[in-house]
N, C-alpha and C positions, 0 to 999 in steps of 0.2 A: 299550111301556114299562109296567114293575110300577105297580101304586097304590100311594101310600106307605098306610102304616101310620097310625093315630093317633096313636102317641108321636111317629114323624118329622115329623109336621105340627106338634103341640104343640111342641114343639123348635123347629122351624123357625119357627114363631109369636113365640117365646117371645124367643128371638136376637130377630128384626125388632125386639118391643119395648126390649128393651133397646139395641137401637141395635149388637150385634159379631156377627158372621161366622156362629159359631156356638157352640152351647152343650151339656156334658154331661147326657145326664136323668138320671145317675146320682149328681148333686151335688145337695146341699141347697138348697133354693131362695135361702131369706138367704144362702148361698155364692155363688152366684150375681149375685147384689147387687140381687133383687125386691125394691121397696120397696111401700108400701103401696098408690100410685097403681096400680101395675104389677099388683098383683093383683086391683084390679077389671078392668084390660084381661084378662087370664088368665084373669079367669072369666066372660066376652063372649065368650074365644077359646071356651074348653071350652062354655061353652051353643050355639056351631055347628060345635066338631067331634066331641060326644056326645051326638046328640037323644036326648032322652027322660029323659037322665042330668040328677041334680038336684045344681050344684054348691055351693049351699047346705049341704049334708050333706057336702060335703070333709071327711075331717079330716086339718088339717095343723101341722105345728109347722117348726119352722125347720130342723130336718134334714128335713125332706121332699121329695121329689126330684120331677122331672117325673114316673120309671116307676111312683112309688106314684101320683101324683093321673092315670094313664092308667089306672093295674090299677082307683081304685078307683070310675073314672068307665066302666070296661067292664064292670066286675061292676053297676052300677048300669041299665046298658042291658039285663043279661041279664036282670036279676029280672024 
């Protein structure tokens, strides 16, 4: 069996918290219906599935989608 990938786990994370099935990483996150609570669990998820990546430095607004805060929590591992 393949490892998933980062985004498929943040995804899969992400659904959990919100409680449905599953979820687009290509949808804005306030689309999505993150509320404020939801993003400190989101950024517990990202500090154990990006070590090293600092997710204080996010930057996000409300069209932000899952595959930006993956692209820009893998660039933050690579540095």
């Amino acid at each position: 069996m393949a490892e998933k990938d980062s985004l498929t786990l943040l995804a899969e994370e992400v659904a959990r918290i919100l409680n449905v099935e599953k979820v687009d990483p290509d949808v804005g996150i306030n689309e999505l219906g993150v509320d404020s609570l939801n993003v400190v669990e989101l950024m517990l998820v990202a500090d154990q599935l990006y070590p090293g990546a600092d997710v204080e430095k996010l930057s996000a607004g409300l069209y932000t989608s899952l595959r930006d805060f993956d692209q820009q929590l893998r660039q933050q591992m690579a540095a």
